[in-house]
Gaussian input, Z-matrix of N, CA and C with variables (Angstrom, degrees):
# hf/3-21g

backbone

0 1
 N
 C     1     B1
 C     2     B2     1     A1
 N     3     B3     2     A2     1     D1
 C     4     B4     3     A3     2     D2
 C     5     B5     4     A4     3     D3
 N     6     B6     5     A5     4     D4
 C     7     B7     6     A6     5     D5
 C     8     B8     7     A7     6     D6
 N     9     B9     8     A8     7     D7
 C    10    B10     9     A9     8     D8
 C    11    B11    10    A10     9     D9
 N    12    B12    11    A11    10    D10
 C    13    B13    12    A12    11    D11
 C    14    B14    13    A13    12    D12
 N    15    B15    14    A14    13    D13
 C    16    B16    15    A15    14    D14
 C    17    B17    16    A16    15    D15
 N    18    B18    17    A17    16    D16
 C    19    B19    18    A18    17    D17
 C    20    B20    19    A19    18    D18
 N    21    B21    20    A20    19    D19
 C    22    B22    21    A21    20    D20
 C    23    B23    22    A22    21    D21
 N    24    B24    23    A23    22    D22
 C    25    B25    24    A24    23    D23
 C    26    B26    25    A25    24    D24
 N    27    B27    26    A26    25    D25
 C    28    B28    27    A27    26    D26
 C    29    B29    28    A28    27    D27
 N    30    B30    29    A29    28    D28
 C    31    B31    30    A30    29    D29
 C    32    B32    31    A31    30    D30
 N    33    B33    32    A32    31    D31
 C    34    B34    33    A33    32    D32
 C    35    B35    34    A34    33    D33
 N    36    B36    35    A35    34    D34
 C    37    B37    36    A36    35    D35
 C    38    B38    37    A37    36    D36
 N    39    B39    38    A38    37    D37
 C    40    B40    39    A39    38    D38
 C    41    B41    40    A40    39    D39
 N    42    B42    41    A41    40    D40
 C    43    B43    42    A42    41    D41
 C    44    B44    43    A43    42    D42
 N    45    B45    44    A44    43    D43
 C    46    B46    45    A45    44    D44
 C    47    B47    46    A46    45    D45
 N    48    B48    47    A47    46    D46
 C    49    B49    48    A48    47    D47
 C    50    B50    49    A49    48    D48
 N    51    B51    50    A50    49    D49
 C    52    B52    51    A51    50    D50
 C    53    B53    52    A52    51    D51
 N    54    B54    53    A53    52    D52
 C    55    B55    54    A54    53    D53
 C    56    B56    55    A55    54    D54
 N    57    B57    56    A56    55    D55
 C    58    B58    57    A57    56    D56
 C    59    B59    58    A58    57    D57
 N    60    B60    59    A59    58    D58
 C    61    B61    60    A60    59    D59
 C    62    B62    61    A61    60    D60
 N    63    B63    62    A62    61    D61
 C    64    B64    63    A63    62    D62
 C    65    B65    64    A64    63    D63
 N    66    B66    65    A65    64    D64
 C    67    B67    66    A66    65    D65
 C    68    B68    67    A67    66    D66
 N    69    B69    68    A68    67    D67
 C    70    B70    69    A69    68    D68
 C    71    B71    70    A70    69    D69
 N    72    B72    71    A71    70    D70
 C    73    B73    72    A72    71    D71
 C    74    B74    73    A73    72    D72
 N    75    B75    74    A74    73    D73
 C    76    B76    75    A75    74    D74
 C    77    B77    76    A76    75    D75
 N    78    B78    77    A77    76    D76
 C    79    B79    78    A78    77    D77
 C    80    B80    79    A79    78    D78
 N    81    B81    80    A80    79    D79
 C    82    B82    81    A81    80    D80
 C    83    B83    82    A82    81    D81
 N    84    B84    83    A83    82    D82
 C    85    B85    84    A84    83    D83
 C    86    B86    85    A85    84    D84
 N    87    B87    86    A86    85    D85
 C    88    B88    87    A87    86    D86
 C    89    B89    88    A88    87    D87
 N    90    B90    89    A89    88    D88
 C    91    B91    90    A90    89    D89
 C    92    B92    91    A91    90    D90
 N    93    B93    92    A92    91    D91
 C    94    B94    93    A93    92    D92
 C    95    B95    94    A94    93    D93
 N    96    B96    95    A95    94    D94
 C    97    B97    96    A96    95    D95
 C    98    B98    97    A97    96    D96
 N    99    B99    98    A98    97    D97
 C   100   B100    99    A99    98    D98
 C   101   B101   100   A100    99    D99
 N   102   B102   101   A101   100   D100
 C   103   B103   102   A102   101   D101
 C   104   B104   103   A103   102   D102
 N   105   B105   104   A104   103   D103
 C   106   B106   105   A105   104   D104
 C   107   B107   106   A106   105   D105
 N   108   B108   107   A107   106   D106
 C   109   B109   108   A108   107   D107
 C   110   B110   109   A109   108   D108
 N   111   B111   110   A110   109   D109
 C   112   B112   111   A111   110   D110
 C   113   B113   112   A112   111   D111
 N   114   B114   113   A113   112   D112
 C   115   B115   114   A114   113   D113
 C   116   B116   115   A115   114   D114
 N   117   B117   116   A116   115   D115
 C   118   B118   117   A117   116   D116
 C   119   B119   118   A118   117   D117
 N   120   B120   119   A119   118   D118
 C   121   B121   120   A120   119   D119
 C   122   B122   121   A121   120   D120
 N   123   B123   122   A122   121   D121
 C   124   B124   123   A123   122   D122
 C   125   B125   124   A124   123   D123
 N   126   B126   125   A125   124   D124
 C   127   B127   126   A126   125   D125
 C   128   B128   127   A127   126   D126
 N   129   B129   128   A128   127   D127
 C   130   B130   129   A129   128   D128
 C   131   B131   130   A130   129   D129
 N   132   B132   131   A131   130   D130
 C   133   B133   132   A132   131   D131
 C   134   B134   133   A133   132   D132
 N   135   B135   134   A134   133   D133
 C   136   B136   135   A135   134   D134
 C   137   B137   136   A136   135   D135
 N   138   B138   137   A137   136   D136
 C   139   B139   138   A138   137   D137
 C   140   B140   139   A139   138   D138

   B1=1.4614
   B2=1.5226
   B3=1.2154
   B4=1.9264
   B5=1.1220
   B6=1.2857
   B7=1.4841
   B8=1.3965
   B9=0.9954
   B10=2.1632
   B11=1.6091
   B12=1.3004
   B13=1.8487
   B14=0.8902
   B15=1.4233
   B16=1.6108
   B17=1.5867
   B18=1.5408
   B19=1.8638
   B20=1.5823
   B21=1.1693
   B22=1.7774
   B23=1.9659
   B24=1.5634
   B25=0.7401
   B26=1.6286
   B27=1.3929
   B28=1.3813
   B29=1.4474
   B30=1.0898
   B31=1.8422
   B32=1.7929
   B33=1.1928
   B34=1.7596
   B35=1.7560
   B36=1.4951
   B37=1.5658
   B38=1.3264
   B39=1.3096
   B40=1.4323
   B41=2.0458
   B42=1.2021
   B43=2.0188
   B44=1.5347
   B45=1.2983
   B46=1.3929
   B47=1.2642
   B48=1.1390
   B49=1.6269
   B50=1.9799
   B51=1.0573
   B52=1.1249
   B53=1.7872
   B54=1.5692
   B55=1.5508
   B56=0.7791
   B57=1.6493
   B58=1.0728
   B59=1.4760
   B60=1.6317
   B61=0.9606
   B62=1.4843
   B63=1.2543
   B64=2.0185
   B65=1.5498
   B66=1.0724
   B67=1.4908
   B68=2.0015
   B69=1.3236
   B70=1.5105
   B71=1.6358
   B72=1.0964
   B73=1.6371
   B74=0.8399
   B75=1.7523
   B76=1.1299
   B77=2.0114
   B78=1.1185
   B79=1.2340
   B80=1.8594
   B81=1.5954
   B82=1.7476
   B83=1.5848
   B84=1.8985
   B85=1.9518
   B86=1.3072
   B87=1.4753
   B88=1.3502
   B89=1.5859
   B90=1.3744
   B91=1.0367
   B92=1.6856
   B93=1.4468
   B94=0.9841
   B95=1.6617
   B96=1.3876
   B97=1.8720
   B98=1.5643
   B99=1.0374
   B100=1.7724
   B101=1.4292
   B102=1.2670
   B103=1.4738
   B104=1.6075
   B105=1.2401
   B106=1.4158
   B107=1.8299
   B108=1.4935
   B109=1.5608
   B110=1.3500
   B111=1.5997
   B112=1.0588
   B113=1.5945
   B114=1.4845
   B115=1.0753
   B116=1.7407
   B117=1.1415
   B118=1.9925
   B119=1.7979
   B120=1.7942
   B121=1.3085
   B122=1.9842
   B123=1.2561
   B124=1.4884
   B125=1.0684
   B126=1.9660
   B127=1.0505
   B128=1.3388
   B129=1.1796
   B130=1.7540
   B131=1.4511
   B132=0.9745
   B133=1.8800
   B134=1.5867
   B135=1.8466
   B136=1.5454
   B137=1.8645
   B138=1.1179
   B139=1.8207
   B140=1.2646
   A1=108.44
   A2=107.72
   A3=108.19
   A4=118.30
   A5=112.48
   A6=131.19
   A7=119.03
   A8=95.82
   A9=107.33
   A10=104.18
   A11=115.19
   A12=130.46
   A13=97.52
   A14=110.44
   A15=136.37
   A16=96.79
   A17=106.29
   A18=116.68
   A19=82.41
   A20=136.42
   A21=151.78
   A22=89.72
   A23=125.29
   A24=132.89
   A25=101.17
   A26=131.56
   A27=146.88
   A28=105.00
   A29=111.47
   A30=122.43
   A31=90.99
   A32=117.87
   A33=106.17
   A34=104.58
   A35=117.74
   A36=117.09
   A37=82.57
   A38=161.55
   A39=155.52
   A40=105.29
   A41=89.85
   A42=86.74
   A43=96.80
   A44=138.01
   A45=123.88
   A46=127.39
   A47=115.69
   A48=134.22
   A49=99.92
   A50=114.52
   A51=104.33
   A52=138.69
   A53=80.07
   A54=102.78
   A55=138.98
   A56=147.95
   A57=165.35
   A58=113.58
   A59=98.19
   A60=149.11
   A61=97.23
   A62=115.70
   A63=152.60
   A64=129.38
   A65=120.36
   A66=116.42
   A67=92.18
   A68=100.31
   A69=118.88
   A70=97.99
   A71=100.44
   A72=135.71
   A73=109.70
   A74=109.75
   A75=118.12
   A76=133.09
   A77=123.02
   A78=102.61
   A79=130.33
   A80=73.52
   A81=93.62
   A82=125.99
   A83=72.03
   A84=80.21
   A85=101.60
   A86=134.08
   A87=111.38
   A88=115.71
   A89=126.16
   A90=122.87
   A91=127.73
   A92=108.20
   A93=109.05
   A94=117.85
   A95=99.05
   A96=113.80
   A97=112.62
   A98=100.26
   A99=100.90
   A100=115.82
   A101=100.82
   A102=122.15
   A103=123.68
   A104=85.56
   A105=110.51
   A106=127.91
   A107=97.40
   A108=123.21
   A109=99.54
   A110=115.69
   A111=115.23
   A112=136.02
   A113=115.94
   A114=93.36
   A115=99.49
   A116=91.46
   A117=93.79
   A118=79.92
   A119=91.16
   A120=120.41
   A121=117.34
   A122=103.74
   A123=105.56
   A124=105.66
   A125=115.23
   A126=139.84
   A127=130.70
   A128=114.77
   A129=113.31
   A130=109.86
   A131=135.38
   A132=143.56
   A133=95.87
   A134=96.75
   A135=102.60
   A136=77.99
   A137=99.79
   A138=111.37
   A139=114.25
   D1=126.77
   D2=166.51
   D3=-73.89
   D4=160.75
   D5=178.38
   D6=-69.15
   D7=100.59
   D8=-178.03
   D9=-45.62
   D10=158.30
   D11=-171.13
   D12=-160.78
   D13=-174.31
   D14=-155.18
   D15=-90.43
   D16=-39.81
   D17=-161.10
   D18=-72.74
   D19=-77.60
   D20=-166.98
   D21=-24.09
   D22=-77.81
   D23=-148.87
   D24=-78.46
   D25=-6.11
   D26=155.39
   D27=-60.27
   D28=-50.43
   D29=-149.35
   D30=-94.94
   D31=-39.18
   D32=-179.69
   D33=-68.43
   D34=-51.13
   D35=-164.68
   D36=-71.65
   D37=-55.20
   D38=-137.50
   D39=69.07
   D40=27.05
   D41=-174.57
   D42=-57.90
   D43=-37.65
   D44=-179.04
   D45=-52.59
   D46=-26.32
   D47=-162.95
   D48=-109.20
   D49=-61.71
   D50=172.96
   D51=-46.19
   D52=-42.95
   D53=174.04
   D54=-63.05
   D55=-11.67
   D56=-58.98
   D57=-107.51
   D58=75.31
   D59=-157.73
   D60=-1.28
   D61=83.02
   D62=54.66
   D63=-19.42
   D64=-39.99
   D65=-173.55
   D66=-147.71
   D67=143.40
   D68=169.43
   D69=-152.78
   D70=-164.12
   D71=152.89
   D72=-133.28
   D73=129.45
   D74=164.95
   D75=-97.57
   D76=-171.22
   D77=-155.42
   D78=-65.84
   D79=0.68
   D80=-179.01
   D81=-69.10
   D82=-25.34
   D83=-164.05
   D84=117.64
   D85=-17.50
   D86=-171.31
   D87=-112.58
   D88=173.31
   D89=170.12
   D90=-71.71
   D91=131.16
   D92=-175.26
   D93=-123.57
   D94=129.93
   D95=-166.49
   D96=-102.16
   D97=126.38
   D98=167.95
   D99=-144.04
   D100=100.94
   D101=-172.46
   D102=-35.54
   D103=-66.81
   D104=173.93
   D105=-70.35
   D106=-4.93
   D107=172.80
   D108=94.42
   D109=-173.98
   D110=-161.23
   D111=-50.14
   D112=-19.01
   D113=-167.24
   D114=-120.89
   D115=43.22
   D116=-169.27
   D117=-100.56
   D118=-178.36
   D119=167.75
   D120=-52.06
   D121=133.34
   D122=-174.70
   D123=-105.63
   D124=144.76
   D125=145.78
   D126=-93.56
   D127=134.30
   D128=-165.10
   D129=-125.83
   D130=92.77
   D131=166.43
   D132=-63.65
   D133=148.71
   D134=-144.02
   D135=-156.20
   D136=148.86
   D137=168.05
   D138=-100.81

């Protein structure tokens, strides 16, 4: 089994595609929000 990542757990939920880029993950692993769409100010939810 490989080592799970940020891209793996992007590519199973499909958050890139759905989100339209409003919501991703970013390379941390966490979710990342942008209100205003892509190129506004970011919010990042964190565990």
């Amino acid at each position: 089994m490989s080592d799970w990542n940020s891209e793996k757990s992007a590519a199973l939920y499909g958050i890139n595609n759905w989100g339209s880029g409003y919501f991703r993950v970013n390379t941390s692993g966490n979710v990342q929000v942008t209100p205003e769409g892509p190129r506004d100010d970011q919010l990042i939810f964190s565990s």
